[in-house]
N, CA, C and O atoms as a MOPAC input file, in Angstrom:
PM7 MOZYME 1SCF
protein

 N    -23.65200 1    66.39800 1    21.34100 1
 C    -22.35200 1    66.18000 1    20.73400 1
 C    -21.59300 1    65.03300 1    21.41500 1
 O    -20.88200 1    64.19500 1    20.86000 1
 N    -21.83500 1    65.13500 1    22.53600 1
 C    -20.92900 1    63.74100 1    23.66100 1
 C    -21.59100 1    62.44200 1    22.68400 1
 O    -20.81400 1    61.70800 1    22.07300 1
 N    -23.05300 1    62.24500 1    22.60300 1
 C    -23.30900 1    60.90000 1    22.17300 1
 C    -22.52000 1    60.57000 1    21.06600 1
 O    -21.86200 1    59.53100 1    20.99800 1
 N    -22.57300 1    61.49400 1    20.13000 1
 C    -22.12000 1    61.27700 1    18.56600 1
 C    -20.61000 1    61.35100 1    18.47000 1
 O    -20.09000 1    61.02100 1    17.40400 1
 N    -19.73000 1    61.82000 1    19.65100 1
 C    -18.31700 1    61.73800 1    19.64700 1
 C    -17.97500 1    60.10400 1    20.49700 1
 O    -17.27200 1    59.14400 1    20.18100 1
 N    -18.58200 1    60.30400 1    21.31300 1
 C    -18.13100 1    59.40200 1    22.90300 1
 C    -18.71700 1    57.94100 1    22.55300 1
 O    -18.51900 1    56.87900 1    23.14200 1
 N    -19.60800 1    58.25200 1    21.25500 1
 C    -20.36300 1    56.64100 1    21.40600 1
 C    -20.63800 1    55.99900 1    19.88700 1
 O    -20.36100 1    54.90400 1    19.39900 1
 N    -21.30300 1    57.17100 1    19.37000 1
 C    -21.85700 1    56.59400 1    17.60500 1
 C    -20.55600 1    56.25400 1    16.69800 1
 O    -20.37800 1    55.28900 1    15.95500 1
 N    -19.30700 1    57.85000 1    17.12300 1
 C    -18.55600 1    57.33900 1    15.66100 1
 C    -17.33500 1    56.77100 1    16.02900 1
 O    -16.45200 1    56.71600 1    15.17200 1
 N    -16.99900 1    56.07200 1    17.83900 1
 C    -16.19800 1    55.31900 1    17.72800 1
 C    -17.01900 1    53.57100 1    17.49000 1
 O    -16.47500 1    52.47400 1    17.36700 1
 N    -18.06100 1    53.83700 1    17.49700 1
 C    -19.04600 1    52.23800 1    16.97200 1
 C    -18.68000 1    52.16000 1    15.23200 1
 O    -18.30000 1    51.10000 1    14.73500 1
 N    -18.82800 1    53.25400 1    14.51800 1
 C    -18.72200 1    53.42100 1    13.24400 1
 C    -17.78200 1    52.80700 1    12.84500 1
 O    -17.74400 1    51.79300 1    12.14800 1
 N    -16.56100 1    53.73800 1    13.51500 1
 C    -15.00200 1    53.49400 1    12.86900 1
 C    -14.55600 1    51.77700 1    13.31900 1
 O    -14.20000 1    50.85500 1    12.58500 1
 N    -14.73300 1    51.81900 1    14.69100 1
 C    -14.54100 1    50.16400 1    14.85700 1
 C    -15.71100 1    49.29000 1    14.13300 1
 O    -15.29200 1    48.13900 1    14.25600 1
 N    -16.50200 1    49.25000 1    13.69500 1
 C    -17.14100 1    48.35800 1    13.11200 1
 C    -16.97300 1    48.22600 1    11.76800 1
 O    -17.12000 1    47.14300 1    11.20100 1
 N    -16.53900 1    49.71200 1    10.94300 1
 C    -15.71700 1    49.50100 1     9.64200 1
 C    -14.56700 1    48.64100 1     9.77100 1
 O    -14.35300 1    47.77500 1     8.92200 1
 N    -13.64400 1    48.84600 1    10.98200 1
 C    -12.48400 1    48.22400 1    11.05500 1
 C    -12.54200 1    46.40700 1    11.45500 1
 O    -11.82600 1    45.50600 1    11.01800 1
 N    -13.32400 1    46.36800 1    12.13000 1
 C    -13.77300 1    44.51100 1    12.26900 1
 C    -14.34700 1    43.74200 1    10.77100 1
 O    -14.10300 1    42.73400 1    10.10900 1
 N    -15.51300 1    45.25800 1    10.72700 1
 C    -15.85400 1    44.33700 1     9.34000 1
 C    -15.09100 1    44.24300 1     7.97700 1
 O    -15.52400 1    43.72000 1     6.95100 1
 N    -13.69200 1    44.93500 1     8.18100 1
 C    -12.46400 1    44.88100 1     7.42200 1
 C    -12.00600 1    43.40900 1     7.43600 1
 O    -12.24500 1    42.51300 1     6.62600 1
 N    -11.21400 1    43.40100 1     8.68200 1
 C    -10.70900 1    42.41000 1     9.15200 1
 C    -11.78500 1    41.06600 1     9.24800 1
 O    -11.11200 1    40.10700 1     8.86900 1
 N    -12.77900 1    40.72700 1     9.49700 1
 C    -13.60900 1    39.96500 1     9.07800 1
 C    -13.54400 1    39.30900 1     7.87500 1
 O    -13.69200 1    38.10400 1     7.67300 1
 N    -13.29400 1    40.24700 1     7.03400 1
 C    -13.40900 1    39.80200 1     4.97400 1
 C    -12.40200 1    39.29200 1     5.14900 1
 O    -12.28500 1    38.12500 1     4.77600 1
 N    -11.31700 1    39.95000 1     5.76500 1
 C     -9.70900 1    39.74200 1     5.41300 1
 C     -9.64900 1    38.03000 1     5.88900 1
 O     -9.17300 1    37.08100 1     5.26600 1
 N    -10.32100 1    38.06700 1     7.22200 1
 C     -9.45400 1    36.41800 1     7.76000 1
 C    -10.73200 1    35.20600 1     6.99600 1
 O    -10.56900 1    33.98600 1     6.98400 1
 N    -12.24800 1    36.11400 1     6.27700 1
 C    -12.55900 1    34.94300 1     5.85600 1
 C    -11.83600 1    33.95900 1     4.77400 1
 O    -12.07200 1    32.77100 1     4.55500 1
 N    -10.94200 1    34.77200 1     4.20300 1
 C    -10.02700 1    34.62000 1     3.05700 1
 C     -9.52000 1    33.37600 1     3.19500 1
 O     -9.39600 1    32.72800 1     2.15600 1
 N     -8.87500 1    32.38600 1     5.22700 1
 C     -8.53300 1    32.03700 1     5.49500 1
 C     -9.00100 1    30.81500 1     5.97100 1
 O     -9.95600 1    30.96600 1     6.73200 1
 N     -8.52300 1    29.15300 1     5.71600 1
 C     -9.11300 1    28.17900 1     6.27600 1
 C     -9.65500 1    28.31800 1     7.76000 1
 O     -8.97400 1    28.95000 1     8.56700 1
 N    -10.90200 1    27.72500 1     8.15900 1
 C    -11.20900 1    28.53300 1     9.22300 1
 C    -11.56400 1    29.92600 1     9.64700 1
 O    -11.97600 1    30.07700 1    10.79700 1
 N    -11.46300 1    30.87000 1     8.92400 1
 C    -11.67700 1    31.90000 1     8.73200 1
 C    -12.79400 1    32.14200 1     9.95300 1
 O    -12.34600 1    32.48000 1    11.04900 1
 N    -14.12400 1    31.99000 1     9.80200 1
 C    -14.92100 1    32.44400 1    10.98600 1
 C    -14.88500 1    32.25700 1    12.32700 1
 O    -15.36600 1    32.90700 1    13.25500 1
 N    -13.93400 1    30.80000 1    12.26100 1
 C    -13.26200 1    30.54600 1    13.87200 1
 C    -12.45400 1    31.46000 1    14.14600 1
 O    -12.99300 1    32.39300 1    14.74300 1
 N    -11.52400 1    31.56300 1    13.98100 1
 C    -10.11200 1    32.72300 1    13.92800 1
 C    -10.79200 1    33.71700 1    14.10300 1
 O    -10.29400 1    34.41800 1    14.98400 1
 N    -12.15400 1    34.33100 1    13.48000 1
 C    -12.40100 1    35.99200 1    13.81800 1
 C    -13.02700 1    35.95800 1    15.11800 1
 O    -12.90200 1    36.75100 1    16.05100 1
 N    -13.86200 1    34.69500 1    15.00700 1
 C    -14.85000 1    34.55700 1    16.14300 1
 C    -14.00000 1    34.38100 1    17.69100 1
 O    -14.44900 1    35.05100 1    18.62100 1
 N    -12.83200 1    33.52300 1    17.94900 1
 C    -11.83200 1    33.60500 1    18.36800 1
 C    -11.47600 1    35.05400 1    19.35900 1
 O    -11.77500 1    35.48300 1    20.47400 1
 N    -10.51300 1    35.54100 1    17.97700 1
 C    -10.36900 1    37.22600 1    18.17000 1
 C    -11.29500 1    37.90800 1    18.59100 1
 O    -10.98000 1    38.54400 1    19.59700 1
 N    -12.64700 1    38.10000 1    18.14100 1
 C    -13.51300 1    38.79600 1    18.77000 1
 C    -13.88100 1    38.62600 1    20.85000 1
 O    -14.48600 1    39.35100 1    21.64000 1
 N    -13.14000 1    37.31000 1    20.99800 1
 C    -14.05700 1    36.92600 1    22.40300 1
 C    -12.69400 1    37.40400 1    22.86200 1
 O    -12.84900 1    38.01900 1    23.91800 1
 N    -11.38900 1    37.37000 1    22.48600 1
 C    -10.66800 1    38.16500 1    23.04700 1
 C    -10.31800 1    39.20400 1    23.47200 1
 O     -9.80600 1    39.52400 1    24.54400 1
 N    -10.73100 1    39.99600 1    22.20600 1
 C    -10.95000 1    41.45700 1    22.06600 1
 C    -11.61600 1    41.79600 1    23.21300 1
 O    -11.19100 1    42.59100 1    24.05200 1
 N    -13.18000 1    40.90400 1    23.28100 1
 C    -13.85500 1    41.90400 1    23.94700 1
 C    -14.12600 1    40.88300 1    25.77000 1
 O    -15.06400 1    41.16300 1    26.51600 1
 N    -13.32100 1    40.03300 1    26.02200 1
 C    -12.68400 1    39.92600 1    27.26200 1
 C    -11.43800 1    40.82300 1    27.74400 1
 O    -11.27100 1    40.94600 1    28.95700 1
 N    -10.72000 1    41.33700 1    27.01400 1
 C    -10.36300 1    42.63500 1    27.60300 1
 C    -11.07000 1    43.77900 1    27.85300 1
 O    -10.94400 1    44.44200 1    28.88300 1
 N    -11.86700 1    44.05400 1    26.87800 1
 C    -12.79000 1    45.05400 1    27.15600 1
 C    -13.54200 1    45.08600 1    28.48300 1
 O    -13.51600 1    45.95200 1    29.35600 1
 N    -14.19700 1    43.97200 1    28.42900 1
 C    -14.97600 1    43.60300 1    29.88100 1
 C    -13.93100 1    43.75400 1    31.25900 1
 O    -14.24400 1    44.35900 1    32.28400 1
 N    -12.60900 1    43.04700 1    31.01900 1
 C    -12.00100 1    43.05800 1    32.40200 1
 C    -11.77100 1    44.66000 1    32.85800 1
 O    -11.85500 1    45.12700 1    33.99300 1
 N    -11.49400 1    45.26100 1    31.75400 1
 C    -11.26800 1    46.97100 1    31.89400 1
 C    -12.12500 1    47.49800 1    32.76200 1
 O    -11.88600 1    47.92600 1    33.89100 1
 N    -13.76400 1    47.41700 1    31.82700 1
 C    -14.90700 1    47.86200 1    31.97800 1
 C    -14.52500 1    49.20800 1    31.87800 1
 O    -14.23700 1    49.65600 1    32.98700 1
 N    -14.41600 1    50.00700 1    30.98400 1
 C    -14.53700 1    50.93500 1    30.91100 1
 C    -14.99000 1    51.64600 1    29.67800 1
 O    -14.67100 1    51.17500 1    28.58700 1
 N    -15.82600 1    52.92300 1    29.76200 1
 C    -16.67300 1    53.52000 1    28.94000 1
 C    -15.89300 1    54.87000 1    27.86100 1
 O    -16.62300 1    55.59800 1    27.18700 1
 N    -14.56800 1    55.00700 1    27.85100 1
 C    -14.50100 1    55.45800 1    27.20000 1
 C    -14.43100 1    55.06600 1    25.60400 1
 O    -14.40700 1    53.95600 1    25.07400 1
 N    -14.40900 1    56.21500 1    25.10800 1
 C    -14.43400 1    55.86900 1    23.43800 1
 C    -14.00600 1    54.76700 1    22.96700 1
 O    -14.68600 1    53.93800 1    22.36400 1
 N    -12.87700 1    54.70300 1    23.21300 1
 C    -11.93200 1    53.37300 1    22.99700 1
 C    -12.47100 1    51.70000 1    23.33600 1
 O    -12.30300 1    50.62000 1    22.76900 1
 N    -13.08500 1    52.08400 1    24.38000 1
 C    -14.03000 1    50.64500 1    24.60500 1
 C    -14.92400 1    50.80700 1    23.84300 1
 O    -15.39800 1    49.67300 1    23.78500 1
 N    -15.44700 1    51.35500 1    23.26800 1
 C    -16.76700 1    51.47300 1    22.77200 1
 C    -16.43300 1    50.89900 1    21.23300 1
 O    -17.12500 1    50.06000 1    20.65800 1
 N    -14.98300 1    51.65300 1    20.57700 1
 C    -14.69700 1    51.31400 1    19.41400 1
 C    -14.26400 1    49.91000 1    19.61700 1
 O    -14.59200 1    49.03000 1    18.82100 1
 N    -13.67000 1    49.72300 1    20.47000 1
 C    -13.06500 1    48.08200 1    20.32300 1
 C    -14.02500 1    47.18700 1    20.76200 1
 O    -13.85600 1    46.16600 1    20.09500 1
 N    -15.00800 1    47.02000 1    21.58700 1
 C    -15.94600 1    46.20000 1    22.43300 1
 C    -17.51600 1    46.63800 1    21.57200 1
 O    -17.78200 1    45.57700 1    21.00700 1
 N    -17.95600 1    47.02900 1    21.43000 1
 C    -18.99200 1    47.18100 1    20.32900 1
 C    -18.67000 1    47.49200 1    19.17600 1
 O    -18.97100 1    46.35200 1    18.82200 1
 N    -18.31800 1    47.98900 1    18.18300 1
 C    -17.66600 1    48.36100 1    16.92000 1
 C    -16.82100 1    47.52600 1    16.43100 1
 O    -17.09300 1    46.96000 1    15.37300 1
 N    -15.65500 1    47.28300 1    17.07900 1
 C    -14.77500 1    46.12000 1    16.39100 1
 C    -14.79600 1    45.11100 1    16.52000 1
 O    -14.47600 1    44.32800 1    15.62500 1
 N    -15.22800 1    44.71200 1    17.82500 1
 C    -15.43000 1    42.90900 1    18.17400 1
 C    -16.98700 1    42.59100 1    17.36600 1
 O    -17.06900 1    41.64200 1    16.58600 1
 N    -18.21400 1    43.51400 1    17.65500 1
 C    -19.25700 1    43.16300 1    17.18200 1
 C    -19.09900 1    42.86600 1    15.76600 1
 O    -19.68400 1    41.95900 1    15.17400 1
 N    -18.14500 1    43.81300 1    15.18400 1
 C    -18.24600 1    43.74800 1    13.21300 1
 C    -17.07900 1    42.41800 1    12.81500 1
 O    -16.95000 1    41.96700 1    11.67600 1
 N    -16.37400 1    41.98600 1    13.91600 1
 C    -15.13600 1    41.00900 1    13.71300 1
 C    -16.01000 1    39.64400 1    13.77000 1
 O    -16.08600 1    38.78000 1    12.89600 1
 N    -16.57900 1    39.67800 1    14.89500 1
 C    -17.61400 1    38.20500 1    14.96500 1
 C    -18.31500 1    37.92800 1    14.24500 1
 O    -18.88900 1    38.82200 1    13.62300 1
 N    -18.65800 1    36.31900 1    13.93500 1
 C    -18.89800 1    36.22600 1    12.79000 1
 C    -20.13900 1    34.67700 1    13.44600 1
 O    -20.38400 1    33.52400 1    13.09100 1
 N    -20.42000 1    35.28000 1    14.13800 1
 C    -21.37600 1    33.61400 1    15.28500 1
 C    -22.63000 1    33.72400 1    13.90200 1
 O    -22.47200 1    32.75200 1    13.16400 1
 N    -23.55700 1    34.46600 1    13.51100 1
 C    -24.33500 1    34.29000 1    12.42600 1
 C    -23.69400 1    33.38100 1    11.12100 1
 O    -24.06600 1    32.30300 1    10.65700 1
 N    -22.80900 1    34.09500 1    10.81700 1
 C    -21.86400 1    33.03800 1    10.00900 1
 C    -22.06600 1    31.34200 1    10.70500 1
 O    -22.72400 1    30.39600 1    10.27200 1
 N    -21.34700 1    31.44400 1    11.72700 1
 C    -21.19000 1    29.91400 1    12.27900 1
 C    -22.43600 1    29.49200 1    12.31500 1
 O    -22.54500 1    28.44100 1    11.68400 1
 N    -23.69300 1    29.95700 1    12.90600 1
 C    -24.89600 1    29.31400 1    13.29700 1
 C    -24.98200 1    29.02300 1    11.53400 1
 O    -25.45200 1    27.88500 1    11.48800 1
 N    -24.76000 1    29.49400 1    10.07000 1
 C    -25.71800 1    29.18200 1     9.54800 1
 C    -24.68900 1    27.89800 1     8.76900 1
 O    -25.14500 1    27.24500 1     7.83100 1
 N    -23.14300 1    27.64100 1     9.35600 1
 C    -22.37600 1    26.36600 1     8.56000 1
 C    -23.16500 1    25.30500 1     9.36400 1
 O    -23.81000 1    24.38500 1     8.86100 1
 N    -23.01300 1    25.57900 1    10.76800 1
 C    -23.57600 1    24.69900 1    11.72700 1
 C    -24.70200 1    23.91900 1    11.12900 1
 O    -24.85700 1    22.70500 1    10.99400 1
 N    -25.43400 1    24.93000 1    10.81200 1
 C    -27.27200 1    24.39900 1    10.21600 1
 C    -27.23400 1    23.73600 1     9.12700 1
 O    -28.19700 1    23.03400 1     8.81800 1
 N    -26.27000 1    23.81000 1     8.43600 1
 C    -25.41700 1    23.10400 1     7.39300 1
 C    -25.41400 1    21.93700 1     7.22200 1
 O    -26.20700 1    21.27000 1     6.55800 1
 N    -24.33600 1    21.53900 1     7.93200 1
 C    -23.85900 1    20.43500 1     8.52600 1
 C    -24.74400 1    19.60700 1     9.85800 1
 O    -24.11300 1    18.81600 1    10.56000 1
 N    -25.84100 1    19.79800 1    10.05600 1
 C    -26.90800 1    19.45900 1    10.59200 1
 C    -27.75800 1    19.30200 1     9.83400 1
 O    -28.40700 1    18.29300 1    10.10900 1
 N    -28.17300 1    19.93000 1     8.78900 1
 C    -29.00100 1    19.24700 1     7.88200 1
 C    -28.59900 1    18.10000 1     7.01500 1
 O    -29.35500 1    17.22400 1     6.59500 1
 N    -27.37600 1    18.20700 1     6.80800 1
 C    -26.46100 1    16.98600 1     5.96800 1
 C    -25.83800 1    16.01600 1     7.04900 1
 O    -24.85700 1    15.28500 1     6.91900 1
 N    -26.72800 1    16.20900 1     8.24500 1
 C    -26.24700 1    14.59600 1     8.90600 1
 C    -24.94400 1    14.54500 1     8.87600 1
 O    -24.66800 1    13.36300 1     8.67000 1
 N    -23.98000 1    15.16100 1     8.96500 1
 C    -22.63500 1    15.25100 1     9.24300 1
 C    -22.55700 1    14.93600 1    10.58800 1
 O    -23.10000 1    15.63300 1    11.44500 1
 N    -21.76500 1    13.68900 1    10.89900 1
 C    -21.34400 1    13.29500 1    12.04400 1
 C    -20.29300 1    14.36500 1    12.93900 1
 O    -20.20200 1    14.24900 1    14.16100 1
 N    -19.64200 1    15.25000 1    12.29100 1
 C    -18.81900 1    16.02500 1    13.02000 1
 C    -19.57000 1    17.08200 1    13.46800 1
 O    -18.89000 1    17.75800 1    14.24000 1
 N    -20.74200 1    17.54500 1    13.31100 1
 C    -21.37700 1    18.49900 1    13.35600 1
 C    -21.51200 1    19.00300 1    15.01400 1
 O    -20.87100 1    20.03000 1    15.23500 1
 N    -22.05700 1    18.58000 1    15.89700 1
 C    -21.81200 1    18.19600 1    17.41900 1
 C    -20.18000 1    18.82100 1    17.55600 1
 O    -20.00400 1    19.88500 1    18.14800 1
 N    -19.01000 1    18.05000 1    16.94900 1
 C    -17.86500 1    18.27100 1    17.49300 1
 C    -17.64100 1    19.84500 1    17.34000 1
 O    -17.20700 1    20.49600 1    18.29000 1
 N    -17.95000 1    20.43700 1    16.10700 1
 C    -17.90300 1    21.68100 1    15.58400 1
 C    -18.48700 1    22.40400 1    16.48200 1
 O    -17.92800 1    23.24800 1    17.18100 1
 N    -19.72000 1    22.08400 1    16.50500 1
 C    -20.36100 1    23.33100 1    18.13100 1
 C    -19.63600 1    23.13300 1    18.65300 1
 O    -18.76600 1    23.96300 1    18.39000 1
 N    -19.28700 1    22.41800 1    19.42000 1
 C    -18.87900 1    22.02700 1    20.92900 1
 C    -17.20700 1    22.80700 1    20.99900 1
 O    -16.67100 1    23.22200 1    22.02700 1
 N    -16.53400 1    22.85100 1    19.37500 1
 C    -15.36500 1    23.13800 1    19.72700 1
 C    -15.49100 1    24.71700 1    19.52900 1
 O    -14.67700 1    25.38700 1    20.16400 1
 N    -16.52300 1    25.47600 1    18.62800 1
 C    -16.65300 1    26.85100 1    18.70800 1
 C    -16.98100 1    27.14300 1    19.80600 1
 O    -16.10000 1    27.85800 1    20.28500 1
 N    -18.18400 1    26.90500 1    20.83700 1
 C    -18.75200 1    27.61700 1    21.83700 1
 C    -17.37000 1    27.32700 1    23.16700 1
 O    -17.04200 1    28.14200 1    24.02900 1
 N    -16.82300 1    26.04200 1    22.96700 1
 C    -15.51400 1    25.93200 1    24.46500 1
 C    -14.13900 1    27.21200 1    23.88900 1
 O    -13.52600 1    28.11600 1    24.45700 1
 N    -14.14500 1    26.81700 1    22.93600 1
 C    -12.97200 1    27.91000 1    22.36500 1
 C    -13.40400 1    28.91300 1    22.22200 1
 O    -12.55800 1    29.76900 1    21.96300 1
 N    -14.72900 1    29.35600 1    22.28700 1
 C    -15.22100 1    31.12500 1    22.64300 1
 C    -14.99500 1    31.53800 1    24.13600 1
 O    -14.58000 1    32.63600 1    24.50400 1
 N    -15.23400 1    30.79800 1    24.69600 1
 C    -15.01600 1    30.65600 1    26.11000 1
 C    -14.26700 1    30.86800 1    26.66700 1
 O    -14.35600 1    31.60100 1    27.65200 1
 N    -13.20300 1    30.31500 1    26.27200 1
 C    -11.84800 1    29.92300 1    26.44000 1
 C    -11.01000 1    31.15800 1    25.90500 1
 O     -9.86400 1    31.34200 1    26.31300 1
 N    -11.51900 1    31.87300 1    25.12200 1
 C    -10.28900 1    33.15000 1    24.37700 1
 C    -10.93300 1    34.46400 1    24.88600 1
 O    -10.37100 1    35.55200 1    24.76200 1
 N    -12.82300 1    34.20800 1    25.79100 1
 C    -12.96600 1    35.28900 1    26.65800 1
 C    -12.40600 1    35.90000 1    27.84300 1
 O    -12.01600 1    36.96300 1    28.32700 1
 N    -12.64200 1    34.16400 1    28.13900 1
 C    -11.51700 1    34.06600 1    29.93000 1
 C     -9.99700 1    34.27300 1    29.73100 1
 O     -9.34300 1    34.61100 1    30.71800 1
 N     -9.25300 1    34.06700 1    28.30800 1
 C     -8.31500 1    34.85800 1    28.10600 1
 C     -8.01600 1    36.09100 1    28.32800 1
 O     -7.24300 1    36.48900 1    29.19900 1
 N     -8.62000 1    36.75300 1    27.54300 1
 C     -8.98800 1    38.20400 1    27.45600 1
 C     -9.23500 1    38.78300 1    28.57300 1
 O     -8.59900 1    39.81000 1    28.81100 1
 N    -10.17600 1    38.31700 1    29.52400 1
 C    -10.32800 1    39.04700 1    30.67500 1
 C     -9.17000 1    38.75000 1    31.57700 1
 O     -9.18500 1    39.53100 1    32.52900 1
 N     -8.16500 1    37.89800 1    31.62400 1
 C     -7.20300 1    37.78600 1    32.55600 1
 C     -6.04900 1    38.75100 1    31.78400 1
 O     -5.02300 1    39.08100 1    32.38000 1
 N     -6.37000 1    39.23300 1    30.17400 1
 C     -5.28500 1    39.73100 1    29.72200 1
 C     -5.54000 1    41.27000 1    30.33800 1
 O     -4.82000 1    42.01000 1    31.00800 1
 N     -6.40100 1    41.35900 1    29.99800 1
 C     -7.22000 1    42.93500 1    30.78800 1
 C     -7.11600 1    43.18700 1    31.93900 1
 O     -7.06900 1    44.32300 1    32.41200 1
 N     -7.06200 1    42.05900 1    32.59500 1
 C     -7.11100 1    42.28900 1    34.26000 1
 C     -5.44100 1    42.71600 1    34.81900 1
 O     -5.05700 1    43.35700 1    35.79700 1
 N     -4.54800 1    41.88600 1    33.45600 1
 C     -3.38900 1    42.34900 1    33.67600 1
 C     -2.84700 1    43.85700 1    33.86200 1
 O     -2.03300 1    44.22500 1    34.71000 1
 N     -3.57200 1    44.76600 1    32.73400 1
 C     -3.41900 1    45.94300 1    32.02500 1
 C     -4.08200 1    46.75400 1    33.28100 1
 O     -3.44400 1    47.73500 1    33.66500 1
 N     -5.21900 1    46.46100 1    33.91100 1
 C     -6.11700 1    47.40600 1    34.63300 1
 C     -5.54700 1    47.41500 1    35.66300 1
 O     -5.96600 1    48.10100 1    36.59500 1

């Protein structure tokens, strides 16, 4: 009963809830940046916490995993690499520093809280 309370159905409920919010911000210019974004935030707090209860579990696997959207990006990327798009380079370069960048957020926001 612990696994299926403590672990499966807060993965469930947060991953319904990311992959909510996911649809919702693709709606939005940029859309997979912005979730992808949010997600490294999300789950740089999670990490600075480190902690195993439910609640991490729903927000740090369940909601950040179903919010991120990096499959998405790898396949505009491949995109715009096959079409010789000169910006293509800038686009990685500005997703993977700005993932980075909103983790090391997150974990200093967490580190605040802990």
């Amino acid at each position: 009963m612990t696994l299926l309370t403590h672990t499966l159905i807060p993965i469930i409920v947060g991953g319904f809830c990311g992959g909510v919010s996911r649809y919702t911000l693709s709606k939005l210019p940029h859309g997979t940046h912005v979730a992808n974004m949010f997600a490294c935030i999300v789950l740089g707090i999670v990490t600075a916490i480190a902690s195993h209860a439910p609640w991490a579990v729903f927000l740090g696997v369940g909601f950040a995993g179903a919010l991120s959207t990096w499959s998405t990006l790898a396949k505009e990327l491949g995109q715009h690499f096959k079409q010789h798009r000169p910006t293509a380079y800038l686009h990685a370069s500005i997703a993977v520093t700005t993932g980075m960048a909103m983790f090391v957020l997150g974990s200093a926001l967490g580190s605040l809280v802990h």
